[in-house]
N, C-alpha and C positions, 0 to 999 in steps of 0.2 A: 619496504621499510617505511615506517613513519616517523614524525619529530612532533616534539609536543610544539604549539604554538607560543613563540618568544612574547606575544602583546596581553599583558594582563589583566582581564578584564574591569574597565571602568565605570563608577558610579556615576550616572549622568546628573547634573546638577535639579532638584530640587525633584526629583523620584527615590526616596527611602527603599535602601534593600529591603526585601523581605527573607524569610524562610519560607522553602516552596519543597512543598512533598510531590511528586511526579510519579504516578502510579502505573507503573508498566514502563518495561524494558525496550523494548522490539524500538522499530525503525524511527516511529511516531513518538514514543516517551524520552526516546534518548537524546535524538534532533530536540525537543523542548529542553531536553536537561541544557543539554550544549550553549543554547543559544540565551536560556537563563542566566548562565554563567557569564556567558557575553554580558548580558546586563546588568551584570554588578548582585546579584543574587545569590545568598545560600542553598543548596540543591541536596536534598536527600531523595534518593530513588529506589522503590521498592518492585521485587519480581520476584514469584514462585519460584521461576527457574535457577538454576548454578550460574547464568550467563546470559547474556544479552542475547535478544534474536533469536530467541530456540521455540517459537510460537510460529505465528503467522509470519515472521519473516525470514523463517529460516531456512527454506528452498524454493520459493516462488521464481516467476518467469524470467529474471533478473531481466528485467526491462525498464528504462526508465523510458517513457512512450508519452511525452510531453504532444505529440502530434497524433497520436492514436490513442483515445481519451473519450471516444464516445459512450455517453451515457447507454446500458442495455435498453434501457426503453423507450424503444422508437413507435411509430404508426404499423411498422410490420411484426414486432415482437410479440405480440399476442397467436400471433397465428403460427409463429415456428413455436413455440412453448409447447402450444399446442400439440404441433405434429410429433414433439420429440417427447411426449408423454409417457410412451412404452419401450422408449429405445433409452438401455443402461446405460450404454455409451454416450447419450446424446450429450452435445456443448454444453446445454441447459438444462438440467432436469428436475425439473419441480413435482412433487409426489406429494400430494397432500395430507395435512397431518392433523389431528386435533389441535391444535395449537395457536391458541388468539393473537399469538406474536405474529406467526407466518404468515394468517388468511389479514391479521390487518397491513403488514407488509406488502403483500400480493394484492389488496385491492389498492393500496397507493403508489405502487408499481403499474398498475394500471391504468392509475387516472394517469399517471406523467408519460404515457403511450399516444401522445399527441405531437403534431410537428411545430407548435409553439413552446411546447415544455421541454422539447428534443434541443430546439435552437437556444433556448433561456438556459440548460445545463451544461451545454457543451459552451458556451462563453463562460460559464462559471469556473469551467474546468481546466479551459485554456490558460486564461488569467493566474489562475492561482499554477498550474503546470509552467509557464512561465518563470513565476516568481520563485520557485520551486527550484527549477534547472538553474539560474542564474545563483541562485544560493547555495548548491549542490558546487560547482564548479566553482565558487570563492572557497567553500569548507574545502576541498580536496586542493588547490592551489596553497591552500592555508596550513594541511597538516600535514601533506604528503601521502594517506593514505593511500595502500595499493590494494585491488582486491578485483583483479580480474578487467579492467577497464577496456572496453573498447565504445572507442568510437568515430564508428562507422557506419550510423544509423539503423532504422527497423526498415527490413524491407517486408510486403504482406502481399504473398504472392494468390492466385487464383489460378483453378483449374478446371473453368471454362466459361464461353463467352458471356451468359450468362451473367455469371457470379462477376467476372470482371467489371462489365456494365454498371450490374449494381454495388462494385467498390468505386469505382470512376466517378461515378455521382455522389457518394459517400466523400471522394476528397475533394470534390467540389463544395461541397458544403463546407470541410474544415478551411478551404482558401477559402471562403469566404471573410471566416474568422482569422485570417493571418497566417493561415497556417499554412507551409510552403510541403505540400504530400503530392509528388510529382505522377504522372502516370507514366506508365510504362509497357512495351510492348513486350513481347515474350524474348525477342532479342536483348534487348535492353537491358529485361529482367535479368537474363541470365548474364547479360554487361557486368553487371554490379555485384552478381554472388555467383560465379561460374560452377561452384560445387553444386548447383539447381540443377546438371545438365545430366545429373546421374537419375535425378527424378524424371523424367521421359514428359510425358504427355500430362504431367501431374501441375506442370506450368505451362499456363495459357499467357499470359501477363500478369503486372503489377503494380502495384503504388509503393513511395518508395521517400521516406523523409530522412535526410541526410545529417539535423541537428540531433537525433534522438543518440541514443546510447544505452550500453549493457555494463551487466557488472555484479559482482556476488553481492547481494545486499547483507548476507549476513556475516560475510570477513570486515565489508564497511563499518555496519553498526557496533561490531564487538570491539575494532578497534578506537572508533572511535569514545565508547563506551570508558576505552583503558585512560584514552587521553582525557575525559572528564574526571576520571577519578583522580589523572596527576594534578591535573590542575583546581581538588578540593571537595567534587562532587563524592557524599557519600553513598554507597547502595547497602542494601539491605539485602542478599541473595536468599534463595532459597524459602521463603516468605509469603503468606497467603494473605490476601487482602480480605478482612473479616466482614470489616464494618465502617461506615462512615456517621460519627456521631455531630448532629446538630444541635447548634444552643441559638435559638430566636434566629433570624435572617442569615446565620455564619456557622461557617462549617468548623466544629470546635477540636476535632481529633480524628485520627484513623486506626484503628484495631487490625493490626497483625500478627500471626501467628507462626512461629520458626515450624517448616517439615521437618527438621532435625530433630527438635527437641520439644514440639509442641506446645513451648512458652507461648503465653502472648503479651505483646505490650501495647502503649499509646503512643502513637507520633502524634506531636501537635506543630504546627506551622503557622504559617500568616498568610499563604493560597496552598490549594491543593490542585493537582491537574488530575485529571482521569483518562490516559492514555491507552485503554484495555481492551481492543478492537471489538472483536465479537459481545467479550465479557463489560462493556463498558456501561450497556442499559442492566446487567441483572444488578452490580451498584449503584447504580442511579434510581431505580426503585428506591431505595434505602431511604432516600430523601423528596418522593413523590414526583421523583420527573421520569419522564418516558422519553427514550429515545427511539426513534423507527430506524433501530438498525438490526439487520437481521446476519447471520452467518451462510456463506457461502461454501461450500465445500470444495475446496479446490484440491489437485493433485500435480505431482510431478513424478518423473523419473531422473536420476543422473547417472548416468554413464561414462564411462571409459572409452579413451577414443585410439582404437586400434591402428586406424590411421589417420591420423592430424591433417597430413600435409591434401586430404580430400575431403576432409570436415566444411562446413560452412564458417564464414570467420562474422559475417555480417548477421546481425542479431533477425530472426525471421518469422513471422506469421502466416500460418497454414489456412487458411481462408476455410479449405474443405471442412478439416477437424476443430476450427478456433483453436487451436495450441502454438504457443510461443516454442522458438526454438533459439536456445543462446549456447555461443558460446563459452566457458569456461576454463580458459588455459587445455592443458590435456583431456578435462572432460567437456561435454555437454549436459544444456537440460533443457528436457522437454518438459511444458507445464502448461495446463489448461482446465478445461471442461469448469462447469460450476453447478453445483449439487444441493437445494434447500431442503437438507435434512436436518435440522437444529443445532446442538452442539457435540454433533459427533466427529469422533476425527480417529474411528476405527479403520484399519487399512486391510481387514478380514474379512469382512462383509461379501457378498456375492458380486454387489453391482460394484463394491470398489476393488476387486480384483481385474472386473472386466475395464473399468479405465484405469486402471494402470497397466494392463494388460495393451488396453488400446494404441496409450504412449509409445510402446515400445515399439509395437507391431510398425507407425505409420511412420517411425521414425527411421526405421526398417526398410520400407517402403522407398522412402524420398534417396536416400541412403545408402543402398544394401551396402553389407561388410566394411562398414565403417566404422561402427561403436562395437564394443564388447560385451554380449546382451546373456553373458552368463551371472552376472552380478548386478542387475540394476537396482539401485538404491530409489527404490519409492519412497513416498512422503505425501501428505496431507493435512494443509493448514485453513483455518475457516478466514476466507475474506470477509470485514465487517462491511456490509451494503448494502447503502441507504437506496429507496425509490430513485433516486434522482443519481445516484453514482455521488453526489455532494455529499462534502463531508462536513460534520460540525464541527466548528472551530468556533470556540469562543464559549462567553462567562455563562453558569447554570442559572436556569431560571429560577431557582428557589432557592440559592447559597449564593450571596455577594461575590467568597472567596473561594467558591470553585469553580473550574474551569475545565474544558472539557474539548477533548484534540483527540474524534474519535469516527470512524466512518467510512475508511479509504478505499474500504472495497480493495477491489485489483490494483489499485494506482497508491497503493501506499510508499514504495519504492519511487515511484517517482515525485506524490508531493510532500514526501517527509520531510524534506530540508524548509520548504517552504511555509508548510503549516508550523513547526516548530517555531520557526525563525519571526513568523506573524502571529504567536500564541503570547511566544515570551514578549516581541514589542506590546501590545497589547495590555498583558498585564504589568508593564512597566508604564502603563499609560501614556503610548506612543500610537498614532497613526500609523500603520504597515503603509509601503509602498505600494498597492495592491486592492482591487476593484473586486470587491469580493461580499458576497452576503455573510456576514461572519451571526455566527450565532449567538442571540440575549441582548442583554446591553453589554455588547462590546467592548467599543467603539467609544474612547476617553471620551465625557463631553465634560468633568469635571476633574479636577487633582486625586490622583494616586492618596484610596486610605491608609493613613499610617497606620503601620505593622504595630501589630499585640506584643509579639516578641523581640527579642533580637539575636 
C-alpha cells in the first residue's frame, strides 16, 4: 500500500517557482518530477508510453548496487571485449557498425581504460550512489511505497580461484573508497544465501556488501508516478517528443505529438529537463549539443517460482555470466549481458534469442527445478552509457533553461533518487549535498532567473 505524503511542498524564500516540462517518464524523469515538486515547482511530464517505466526501466536487474558501481572501463577491458567478439552470448558484445556515434563512443571508452580514469570514476560513482541510497530510503520512509523490497544486500559469487582473486582485489579497491564489500569464502558465501549450495562447484567464494538492496523499479516508479500526480504533477501520456524550439540562448517551447490522435501542440515552460536515456542525444542534437551517450542493449528474463521456499532470497551476481539475479516476491529476474547494437530493442534476432536463451539455461544451472521455465517473460531495454559509466546531470551548454539528467547506464535504479533530488536542488539554485562533477554551469554562482511564466 502506499499514502500520499501529508507535507506540502514549499517555496523556499527568495527562489521563484518556475514551470518545468520533464521529458521522459522512466526512473530518472520521474525522480526529477518528484523532487521538483518538493521544490515548490509547476511539473508537467511528458512520455510516449500509457505509463511510467515501460522503457529502460521496466525489467532491469532490480538492483540497487550502491557498492558495486564499477565503471566497465578498466586497464583489462579492452582485452575481454576483445576476446568476446565472436561469442553471441558474451557479457559484452560489441560488433561494429557504421556508425560515428558508436566508433566515437568506443574510442572514449578507451581512452577511460586507464587505472587513473578507473579510480577518478568510480569516486564519482560512489559519491553520487551514496547520495542516491540515502534519498531512496527518505522517499520510501516518506510514501510508503511497496514494490518487492528487500534488503538483504548483493552478494557476487565466483566460480574459481581465479576469478575469485581478481574480485578480491576488485573490492579492495572499492574499500578503499569507503565502500565496506566483504570477502568471502565459499563457506561463508554459502553462510549468507544457502540456496547457492544447489549450485555445486559453481561457487568458489565471494564478496558480499550488506548495505545494498533489491526491488522492482518499475511497481516503484509507477507508483510513485500516481503520487506525483495527487499531489499536482501533470503528464501528458501517450505523447512523442517532436522537437525542441530555441529563441537566442533559451529554450522557447517543446512540440508534441498525441500516438492517439496525431495532434501536435507546444508546451512552453521556464526550464525544461531532458530525461530520455538512450533517446536523450538524438534531442539534444536539435539544439547542437552532443552527448556521448550510447545505448546498451540489455536483457532479462522473469520467471515464476515453482519453488520459493529454495529460491535465493539475497539479491546476486554471477561472476561466470555477469548477470544479476533478484529476487521478486513469487518470481525471479534474471538480467544481464550488454549489447552495442544502436537503438534496437528487437527480441527476435538470432543473437537475442541466444541471450535470452542463455538467462534461462544458467539460471537453470545454479538452480535446477526451481523456476517454472515454460513461460519466461523476456525483455529488452537499452541502458544509456557514457565512456565513463557517469552520468550527466546538470544545465545544457547551449540553452540557460535546459537541463539534462541523462546517462545511467546500468545504475539508473540505483542513482535515480539521487540524480533527481540534485537536478531539481540545482535548478532551484541550491548547492546539492553531494561531491559530484555535475555537468555545464550547474553549480548556482549567481540568483535563480526569474521565470517568463507563471
Amino acid at each position: 500500500m502506499t499514502r500520499t505524503p501529508s507535507a506540502e511542498p514549499q517555496v523556499l524564500p527568495g527562489v521563484p517557482p518556475m514551470k518545468v516540462i520533464v521529458l521522459g517518464a522512466g526512473i530518472i524523469g520521474i525522480h526529477t518530477a518528484w523532487y521538483l515538486l518538493d521544490q515548490g515547482h509547476d511539473v508537467v511530464v511528458v512520455d510516449r508510453q500509457p505509463d511510467a517505466a515501460l522503457e529502460t526501466s521496466f525489467a532491469n536487474g532490480a538492483q540497487i548496487s550502491v557498492c558495486f558501481c564499477e565503471p566497465w572501463a578498466n586497464a583489462g577491458a579492452p582485452f575481454k571485449v576483445a576476446k568476446w567478439l565472436l561469442r553471441d552470448d558474451a557479457p559484452l558484445l560489441f560488433r561494429p557498425r557504421l556508425d560515428p556515434a558508436q566508433w566515437r563512443w568506443g574510442l572514449s571508452f578507451l581512452g577511460q581504460c586507464t587505472t587513473a580514469a578507473f579510480e577518478r570514476n568510480v569516486e564519482q560513482l560512489v559519491h553520487l550512489g551514496r547520495y542516491s541510497h540515502q534519498s531512496l530510503q527518505s522517499l520510501v520512509a516518506e510514501t510508503g511505497i511497496e514494490y518487492n523490497r528487500l534488503t538483504k544486500g548483493i552478494l557476487h559469487f565466483f566460480g574459481s580461484e581465479a576469478d575469485f582473486e581478481a574480485g578480491a582485489q576488485g573490492a579492495e579497491i572499492m574499500r578503499r573508497h569507503g565502500v565496506d564489500r566483504r570477502i568471502l569464502s565459499r563457506e561463508e558465501t554459502l553462510a549468507i544465501e544457502p540456496a547457492l549450495r544447489s549450485a555445486g562447484q559453481a561457487v568458489y567464494g565471494g564478496t558480499y556488501t550488506p548495505s545494498d538492496e533489491s526491488g522492482d523499479a518499475r511497481v516503484f516508479t509507477q507508483a510513485l508516478a500516481r503520487l506525483a500526480a495527487k499531489r499536482g504533477a501533470q503528464f501528458h501520456w501517450n505523447h512523442d517528443i517532436v522537437t525542441l524550439q530555441s529563441q537566442g540562448a533559451e529554450i522557447a517551447g517543446v512540440q508534441i505529438k498525441s500516438r492517439e490522435t496525431g495532434a501536435t501542440q507546444w508546451l512552453k515552460g521556464d526550464a525544461y529537463v531532458v530525461a530520455l536515456a538512450s533517446y536523450a542525444p538524438g534531442l539534444m542534437k536539435s539544439v547542437g549539443e552532443h552527448l556521448n551517450i550510447y545505448p546498451a542493449k540489455g536483457y532479462s528474463a522473469t520467471l515464476r517460482l515453482k519453488k520459493p521456499e529454495q529460491a535465493s532470497t539475497v539479491s546476486l551476481l554471477d561472476d561466470a555470466r555477469k548477470i544479476a539475479i533478484s529476487r521478486l516476491g513469487d518470481h525471479v529476474r534474471i538480467a544481464g549481458t550488454a549489447e552495442l547494437v544502436g537503438l534496437d530493442t528487437s527480441l527476435d534476432s538470432p543473437t537475442s534469442k541466444v541471450r535470452c536463451e542463455s538467462l534461462v539455461r544458467r539460471y537453470e544451472e545454479l538452480f535446477p527445478g526451481v523456476a517454472d521455465l515454460s513461460e519466461p517473460n523476456y525483455w529488452t531495454g537499452l541502458r544509456p552509457s557514457t565512456p565513463t559509466n557517469v552520468p550527466y546531470i546538470g544545465r545544457s551548454q547551449k540553452a540557460s533553461n535546459l537541463w539534462i539528467n541523462a546517462g545511467h547506464g546500468t545504475l539508473g535504479w540505483t542513482h535515480g533518487a539521487g540524480s533527481g533530488r540534485a537536478l531539481a536542488e540545482l535548478m532551484s539554485g541550491k548547492r546539492p549535498e553531494l561531491e559530484f562533477s555535475f555537468y555545464g554551469d550547474a553549480l548556482p554562482a549567481k540568483a535563480v532567473r526569474v521565470p517568463q511564466t507563471a
